[in-house]
C-alpha positions in Angstrom: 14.0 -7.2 -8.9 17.3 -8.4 -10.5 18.4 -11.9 -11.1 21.3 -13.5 -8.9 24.6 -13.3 -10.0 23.4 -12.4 -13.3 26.2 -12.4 -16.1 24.3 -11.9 -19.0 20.8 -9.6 -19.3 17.6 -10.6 -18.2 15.3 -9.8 -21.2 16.2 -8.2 -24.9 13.7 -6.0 -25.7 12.9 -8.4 -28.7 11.7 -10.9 -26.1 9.8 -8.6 -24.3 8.3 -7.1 -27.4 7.0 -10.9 -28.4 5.9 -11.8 -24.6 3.6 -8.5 -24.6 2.3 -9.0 -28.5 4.2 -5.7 -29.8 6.3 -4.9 -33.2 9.4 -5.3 -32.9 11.5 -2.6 -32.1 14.8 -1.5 -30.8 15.5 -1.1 -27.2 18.2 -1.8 -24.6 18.4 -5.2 -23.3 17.2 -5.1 -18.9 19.0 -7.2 -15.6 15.8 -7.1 -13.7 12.3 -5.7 -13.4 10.9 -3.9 -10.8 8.0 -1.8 -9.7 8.9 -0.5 -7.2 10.8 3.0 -8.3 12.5 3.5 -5.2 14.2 -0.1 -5.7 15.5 0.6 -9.9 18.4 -0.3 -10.2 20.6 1.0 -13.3 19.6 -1.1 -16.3 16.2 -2.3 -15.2 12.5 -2.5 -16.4 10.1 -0.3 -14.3 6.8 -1.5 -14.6 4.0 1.5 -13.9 1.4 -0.7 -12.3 -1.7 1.0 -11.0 -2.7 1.7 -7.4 -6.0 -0.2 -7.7 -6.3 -3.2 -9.5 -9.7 -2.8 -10.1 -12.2 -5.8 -8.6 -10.3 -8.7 -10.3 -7.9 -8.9 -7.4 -8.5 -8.3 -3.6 -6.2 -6.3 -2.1 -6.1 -5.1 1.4 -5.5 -1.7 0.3 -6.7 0.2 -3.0 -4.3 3.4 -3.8 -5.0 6.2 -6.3 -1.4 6.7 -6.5 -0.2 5.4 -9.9 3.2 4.0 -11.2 3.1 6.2 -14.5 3.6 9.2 -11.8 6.9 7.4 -11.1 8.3 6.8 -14.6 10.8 9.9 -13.8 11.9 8.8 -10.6 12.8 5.5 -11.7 15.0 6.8 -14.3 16.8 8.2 -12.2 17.4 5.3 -10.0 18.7 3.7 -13.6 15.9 2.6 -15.4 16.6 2.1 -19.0 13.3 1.3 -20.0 9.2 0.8 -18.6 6.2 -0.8 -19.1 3.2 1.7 -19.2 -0.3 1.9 -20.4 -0.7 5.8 -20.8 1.5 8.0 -22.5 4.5 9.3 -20.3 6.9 12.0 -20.7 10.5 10.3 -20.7 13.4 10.0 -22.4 13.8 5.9 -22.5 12.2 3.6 -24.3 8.9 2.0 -23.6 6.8 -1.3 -24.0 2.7 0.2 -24.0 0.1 -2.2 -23.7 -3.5 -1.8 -22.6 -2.9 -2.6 -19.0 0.4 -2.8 -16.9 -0.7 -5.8 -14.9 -1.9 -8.1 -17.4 1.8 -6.9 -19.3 3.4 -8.5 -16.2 1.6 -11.7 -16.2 2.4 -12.4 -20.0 6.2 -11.4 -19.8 5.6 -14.0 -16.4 3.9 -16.8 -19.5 6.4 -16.2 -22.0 9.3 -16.6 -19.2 7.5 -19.9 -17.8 7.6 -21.2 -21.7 11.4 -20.5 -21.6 12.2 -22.5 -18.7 13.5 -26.1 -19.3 14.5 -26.4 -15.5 12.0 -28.2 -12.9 9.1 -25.6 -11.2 8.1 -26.3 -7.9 5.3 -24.4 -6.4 4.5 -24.3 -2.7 1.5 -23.1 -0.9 0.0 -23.4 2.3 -0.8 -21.6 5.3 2.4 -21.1 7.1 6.0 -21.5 6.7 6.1 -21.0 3.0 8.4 -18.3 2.8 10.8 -20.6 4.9 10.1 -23.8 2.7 10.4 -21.5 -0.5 14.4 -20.5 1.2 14.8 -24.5 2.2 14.1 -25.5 -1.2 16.3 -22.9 -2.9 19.6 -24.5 -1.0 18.5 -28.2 -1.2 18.2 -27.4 -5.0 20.3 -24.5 -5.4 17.3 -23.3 -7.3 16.5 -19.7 -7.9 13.9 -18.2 -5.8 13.1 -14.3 -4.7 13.5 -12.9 -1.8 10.5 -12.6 0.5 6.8 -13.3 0.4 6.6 -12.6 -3.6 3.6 -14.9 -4.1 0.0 -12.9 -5.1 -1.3 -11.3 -8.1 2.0 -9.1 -9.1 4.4 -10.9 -6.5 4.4 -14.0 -8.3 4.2 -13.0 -12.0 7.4 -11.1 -11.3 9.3 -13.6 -9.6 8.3 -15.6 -13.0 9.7 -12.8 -15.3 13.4 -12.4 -13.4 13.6 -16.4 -13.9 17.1 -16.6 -15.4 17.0 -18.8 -18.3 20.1 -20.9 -17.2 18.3 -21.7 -13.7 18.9 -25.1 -12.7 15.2 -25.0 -10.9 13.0 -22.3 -9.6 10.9 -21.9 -6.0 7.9 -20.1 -6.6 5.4 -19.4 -3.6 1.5 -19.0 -3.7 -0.8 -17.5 -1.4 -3.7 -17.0 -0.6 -6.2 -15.0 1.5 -9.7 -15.1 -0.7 -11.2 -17.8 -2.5 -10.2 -18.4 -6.2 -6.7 -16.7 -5.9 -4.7 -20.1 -5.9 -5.3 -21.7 -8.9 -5.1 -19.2 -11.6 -1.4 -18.5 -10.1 -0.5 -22.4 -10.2 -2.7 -21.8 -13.9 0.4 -19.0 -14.4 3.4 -21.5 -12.2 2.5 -24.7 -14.5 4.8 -26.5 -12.1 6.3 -29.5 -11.9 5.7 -30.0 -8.4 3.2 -28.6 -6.4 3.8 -28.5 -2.1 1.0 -28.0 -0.3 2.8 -27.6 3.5 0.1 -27.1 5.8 -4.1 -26.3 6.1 -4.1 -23.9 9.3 -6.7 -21.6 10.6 -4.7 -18.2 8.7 -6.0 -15.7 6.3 -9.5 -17.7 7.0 -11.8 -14.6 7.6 -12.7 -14.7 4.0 -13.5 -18.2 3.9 -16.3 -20.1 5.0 -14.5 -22.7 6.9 -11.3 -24.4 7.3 -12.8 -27.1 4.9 -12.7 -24.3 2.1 -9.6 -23.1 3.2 -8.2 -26.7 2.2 -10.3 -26.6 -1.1 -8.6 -23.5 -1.8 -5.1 -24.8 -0.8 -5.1 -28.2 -3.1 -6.2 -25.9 -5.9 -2.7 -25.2 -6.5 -3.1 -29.0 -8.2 -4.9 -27.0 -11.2 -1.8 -25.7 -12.6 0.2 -29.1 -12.4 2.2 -30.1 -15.6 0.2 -33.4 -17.0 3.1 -35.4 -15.2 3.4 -33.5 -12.1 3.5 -34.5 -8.7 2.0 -32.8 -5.4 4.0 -33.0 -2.7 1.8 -33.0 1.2 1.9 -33.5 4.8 0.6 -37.3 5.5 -2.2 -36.1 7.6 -3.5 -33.8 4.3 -3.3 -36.6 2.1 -6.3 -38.2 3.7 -8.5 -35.0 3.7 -11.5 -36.1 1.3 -10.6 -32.6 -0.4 -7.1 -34.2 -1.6 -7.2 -34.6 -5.3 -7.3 -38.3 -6.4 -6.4 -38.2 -9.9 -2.8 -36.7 -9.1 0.6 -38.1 -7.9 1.3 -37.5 -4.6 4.1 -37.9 -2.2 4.0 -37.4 1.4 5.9 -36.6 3.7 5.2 -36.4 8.3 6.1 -38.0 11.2 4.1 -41.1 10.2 5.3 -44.6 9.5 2.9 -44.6 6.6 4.4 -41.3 5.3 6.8 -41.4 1.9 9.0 -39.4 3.6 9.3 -39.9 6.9 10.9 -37.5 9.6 12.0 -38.9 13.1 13.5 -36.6 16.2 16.7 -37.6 17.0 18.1 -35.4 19.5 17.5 -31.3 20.3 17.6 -30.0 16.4 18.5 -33.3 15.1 16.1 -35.4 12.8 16.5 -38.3 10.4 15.0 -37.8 7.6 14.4 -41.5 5.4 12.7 -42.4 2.0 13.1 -46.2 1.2 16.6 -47.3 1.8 17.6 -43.7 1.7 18.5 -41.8 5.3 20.0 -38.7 6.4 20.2 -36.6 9.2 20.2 -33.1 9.0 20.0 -30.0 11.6 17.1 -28.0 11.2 17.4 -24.3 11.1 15.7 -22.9 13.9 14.2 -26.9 15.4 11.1 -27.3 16.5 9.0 -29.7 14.8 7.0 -27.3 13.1 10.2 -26.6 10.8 11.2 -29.9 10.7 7.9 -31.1 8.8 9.0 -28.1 6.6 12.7 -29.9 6.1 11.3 -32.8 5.5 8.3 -31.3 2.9 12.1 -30.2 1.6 13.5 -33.6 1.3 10.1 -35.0 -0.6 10.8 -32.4 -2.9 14.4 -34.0 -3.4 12.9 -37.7 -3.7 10.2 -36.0 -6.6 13.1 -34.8 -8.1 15.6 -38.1 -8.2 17.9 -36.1 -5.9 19.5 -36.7 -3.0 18.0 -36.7 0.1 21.3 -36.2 1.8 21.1 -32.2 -0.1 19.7 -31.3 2.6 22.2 -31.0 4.7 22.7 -28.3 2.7 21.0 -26.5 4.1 21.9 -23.6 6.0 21.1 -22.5 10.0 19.7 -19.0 9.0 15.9 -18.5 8.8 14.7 -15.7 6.7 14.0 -12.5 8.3 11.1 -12.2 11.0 10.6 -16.3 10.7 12.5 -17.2 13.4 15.9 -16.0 12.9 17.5 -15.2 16.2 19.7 -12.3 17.4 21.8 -12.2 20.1 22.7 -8.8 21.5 24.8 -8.2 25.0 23.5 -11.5 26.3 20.1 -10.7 25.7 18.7 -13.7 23.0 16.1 -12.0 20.4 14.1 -14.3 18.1 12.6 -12.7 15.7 9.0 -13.7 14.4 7.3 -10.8 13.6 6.9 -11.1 10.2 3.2 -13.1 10.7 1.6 -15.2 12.9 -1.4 -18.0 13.4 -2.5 -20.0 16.1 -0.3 -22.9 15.4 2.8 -21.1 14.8 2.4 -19.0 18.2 1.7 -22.2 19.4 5.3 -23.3 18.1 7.0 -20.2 18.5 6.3 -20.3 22.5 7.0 -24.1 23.2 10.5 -23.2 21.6 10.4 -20.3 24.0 10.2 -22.8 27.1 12.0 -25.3 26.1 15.1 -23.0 25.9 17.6 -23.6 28.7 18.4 -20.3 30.2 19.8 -18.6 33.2 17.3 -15.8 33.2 13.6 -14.8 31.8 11.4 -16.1 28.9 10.0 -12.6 27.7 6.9 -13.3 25.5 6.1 -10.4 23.6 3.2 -11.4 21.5 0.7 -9.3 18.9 -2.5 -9.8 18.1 -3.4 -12.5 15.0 -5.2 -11.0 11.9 -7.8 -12.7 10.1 -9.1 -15.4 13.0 -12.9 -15.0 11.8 -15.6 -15.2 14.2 -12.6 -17.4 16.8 -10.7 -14.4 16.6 -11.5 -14.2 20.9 -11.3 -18.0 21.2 -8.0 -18.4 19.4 -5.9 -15.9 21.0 -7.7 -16.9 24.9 -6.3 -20.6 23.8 -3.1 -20.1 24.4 -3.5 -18.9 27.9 -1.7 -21.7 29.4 1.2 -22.3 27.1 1.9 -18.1 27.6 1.1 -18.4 31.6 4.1 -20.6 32.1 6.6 -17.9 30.6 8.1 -15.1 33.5 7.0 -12.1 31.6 4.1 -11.4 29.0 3.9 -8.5 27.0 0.1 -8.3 24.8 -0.4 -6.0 22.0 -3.7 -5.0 20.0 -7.5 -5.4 21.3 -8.0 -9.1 20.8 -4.9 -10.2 23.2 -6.4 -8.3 25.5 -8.4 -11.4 26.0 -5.3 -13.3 26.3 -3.9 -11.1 28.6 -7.1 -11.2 31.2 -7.0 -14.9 31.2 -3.4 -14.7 32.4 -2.8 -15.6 36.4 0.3 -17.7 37.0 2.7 -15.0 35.3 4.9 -12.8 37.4 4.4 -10.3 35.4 2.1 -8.9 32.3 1.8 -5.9 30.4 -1.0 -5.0 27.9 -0.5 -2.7 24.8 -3.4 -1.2 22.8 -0.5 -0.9 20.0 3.2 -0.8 19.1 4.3 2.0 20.1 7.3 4.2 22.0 6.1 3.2 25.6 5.7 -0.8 24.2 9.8 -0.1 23.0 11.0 1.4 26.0 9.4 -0.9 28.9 10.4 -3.9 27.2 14.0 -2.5 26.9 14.0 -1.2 30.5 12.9 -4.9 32.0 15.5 -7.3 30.0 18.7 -7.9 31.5 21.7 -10.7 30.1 20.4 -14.1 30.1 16.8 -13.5 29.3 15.1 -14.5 26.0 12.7 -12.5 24.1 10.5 -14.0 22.0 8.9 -11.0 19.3 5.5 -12.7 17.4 2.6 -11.0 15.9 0.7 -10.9 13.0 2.2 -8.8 9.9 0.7 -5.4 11.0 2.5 -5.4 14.5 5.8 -5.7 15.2 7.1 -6.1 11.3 5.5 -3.1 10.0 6.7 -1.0 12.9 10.4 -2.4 12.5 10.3 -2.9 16.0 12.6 -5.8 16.5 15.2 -4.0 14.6 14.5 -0.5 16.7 14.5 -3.2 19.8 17.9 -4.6 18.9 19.5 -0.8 18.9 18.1 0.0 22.1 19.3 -2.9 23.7 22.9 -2.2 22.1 22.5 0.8 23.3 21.2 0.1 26.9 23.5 -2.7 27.7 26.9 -1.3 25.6 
C-alpha cells in the first residue's frame, strides 16, 4: 500500500530500523508497504506475514501458506526491501524481527507517534467504510482504500500515514469480543465515531448488549482530551461511557448535530447557529445519519460544517454505488449486508420512480446467530412489494417461502452460472436491480461486475 500523491518516501530505513528496535543500518528509503506480493509496487516494503496468526487473533481462515515463500515474487513486482522473521534467500535488504506481525504493529506505533495531524477512529456495525470515504473529503484527510480495519488492516493503514497528512480516517472492526480496543489502544485517536450498534458479525457475541460493549470500547484508545462522536439514540445506552466527551449527532431535536429531510436527497444538516445543506451520496436516511456522523466530526474539529458539501456523489464500491448500463439501473451492495441495511437497501429500491421492474436480488446474511431464520423471514413484506425476487443461499430460502404477493421468485442454493444468466435473460431497459448479500455472495463471486458485462453484452 503506497501513500497518495506521495512526493517524497514513505519510511528511511533509519526510521524503520528505530520503529522495529534494530541497529542501524543502511537501506533504501520505501513509498509504501504491502503484504500482499501480487500488489508490490517498485520501491516498496513487503512484509512476509504468516498464514496463521496463531490464537491471538480470530480469523475466519487459517493458511499454512506463508509470506517468506513470497519474498522472491515480490521483488520482482519492485520490492526494494522486506520485513521477515526467518532467513530468506534475496538479494535486497531486510528488517528481521522475531515476528512479522508484531513488526507491523510497531512501525503502526512509531508512525502514530509521528503524526501531529487530528486521528479520528470510526467503528460500528455498518456503513463504516462509507463514513471512513465521507470523512476523508469533508477533511481531505488521508484514509486507505477499502475495509483496512482488523489486526494487520489497521496497523498498516497506520504505517503508510504520510507524515504531512492534514488528518487521517482510520476504521475498526470487529467480529469477536476484545478486538476493538487494543486497535483504538494502537489508533490513540483524537476522535472516536461510534456510527451504529446493529445485529452484524453478532454470532460471536452473547447479545446485542455485548455487541455495544464491544463497540464503545473503541473509547479505550481516546487521547486524554478526545471526544466520541455517536448517534443520539446510542448516547443513552447505559453502556455509553460517562467519563468521555461526547457529541451526537440524529434526527433528534436533542441531538448536537441535528439532520433534517429536506427534499428526495436533500438534508439540512445544523449545529448551533451553524446550517447547511448538503446532498447525500446515495440518500436514504441510513446514509444521511452517516453525513451527518460526518458533519459532528467537522463541529469536533472547529471546522466547517458547510465542508460537507464537499463531499462527493460516489459511494465506494459494493456500498451502494449505482451503474447504469443500456437503461438497465444496477446498484451495487454486495460488498456486505445486515438486517438494517437490507432493510434500507430495499426501501430505496421502492421508492425509485421507474418505468419498469424492481429486481431484488438478495444473498443470504452471515453471522445472524441463533435469528439467522427470523431475520431473513422479517423482511418478507418489504421484499413482497418488489416485481421480481431473486434468493440466494439456505437461510433466504426461508425468505423466499414466505413470499406470496410477488409476480415472480427465484431461489438459488448459490451464486452461480444459472443465478448470472436468468437474471440477465429477465431484465429489460427501465428495470432496477438491486444486488445485496453478505460478503461471501455476490462480492466474492464478482458477480455484479460479470452481471454488468452481460448486460452490455445482451442489450449492445
Amino acid at each position: 500500500m503506497k501513500r497518495q500523491n506521495a512526493q517524497s518516501s514513505l519510511w528511511s530505513w533509519y526510521d524503520m530500523c528505530d520503529a522495529l528496535g534494530l541497529p542501524q543500518n543502511d537501506g533504501p528509503n520505501v513509498g509504501g508497504i504491502s503484504f500482499d506480493s501480487r500488489q508490490i509496487q517498485s520501491g516498496d516494503l513487503f512484509v512476509a506475514l504468516p498464514g496463521d496468526p496463531g490464537p491471538r487473533f480470530n480469523v475466519a481462515l487459517r493458511s499454512d501458506r506463508d509470506g517468506h515463500d513470497f519474498v522472491e515474487d515480490a521483488i520482482r513486482h519492485g520490492a526494494v526491501g522486506a520485513l521477515i522473521h526467518k532467513p530468506v534467500d534475496s538479494n535486497i535488504p531486510t528488517l528481521q524481527v522475531e515476528d512479522t506481525i508484531d513488526g507491523l504493529w510497531n512501525l503502526a506505533r512509531y508512525r502514530r507517534s509521528q503524526l501531529s495531524c487530528p486521528v479520528v477512529a470510526v467503528t460500528g456495525s455498518s456503513g463504516k467504510t462509507t463514513l471512513k470515504s465521507f470523512l476523508s473529503q469533508a477533511l481531505s484527510a488521508f484514509a486507505t482504500e477499502g475495509s483496512f480495519n482488523n489486526y494487520i488492516g489497521l496497523p498498516l493503514s497506520i504505517a503508510v500515514s504520510p507524515l504531512d497528512a492534514g488528518a487521517v480516517v482510520y476504521e475498526i472492526g470487529t467480529n469477536h469480543e476484545g478486538e476493538i480496543a487494543p486497535l483504538s489502544e494502537l489508533a490513540q485517536p483524537n476522535v472516536a465515531v461510534v456510527l451504529n450498534v446493529l445485529p452484524v458479525h453478532i454470532g460471536y457475541f452473547s447479545n446485542i448488549d455485548a455487541l455495544t460493549i464491544e463497540k464503545f470500547s473503541i473509547c479505550l484508545g481516546l487521547t486524554e482530551d478526545g471526544t466520541l462522536v455517536c448517534s443520539k439514540k446510542l448516547s443513552t445506552s447505559e453502556y455509553a461511557p460517562s467519563n468521555v466527551k461526547t457529541v451526537t449527532f440524529g434526527f433528534e431535536e436533542t441531538a448536537t448535530l441535528q439532520v433534517k429531510h429536506v427534499l428526495d436527497s436533500c438534508y439540512s444538516f445544523s449545529v448551533n447557529e451553524n446550517q447547511v445543506e448538503a446532498s447525500v451520496p446515495g440518500g436514504g436516511k441510513h446514509r444521511a445519519e452517516t453525513l451527518a456522523a460526518t458533519a459532528a466530526v467537522l463541529e469536533v474539529l472547529n471546522l466547517p460544517v458547510s465542508n460537507l458539501q464537499q463531499v462527493s456523489g460516489s459511494l465506494p464500491k459494493g456500498r451502494g454505488d449505482t451503474h447504469v448500463v443500456n437503461g438497465v439501473r444496477i446498484i451495487d451492495e454486495s460488498y456486505n449486508a445486515n438486517p438494517t441495511s437490507m432493510q434500507a437497501a430495499l426501501q430505496g429500491l421502492l421508492d425509485l420512480p421507474l418505468t419498469g421492474n424492481r429486481v431484488a436480488v438478495l444473498g443470504q446474511m452471515n453471522e445472524l446467530g441463533d435469528g439467522g431464520v427470523e431475520y431473513h423471514t422479517a423482511l418478507a413484506s418489504l421484499v413482497g412489494r418488489a416485481d421480481v425476487v431473486f434468493c440466494v443461499g439456505e437461510l433466504m430460502l426461508h425468505l423466499y417461502k414466505k413470499l406470496g404477493s410477488v409476480r415472480e421468485k427465484y431461489f438459488f442454493e448459490s451464486v452461480d452460472q444459472n443465478l448470472l444468466g436468468e437474471l440477465t435473460e429477465l431484465v429489460t431497459p427501465g428495470d432496477a436491480v438491486l444486488i445485496k448479500g453478505s460478503h461471501s455472495y455476490f462480492w466474492e463471486a464478482n458477480f455484479v461486475d460479470r452481471f454488468i458485462a452481460e448486460i452490455r453484452n445482451k442489450l449492445a
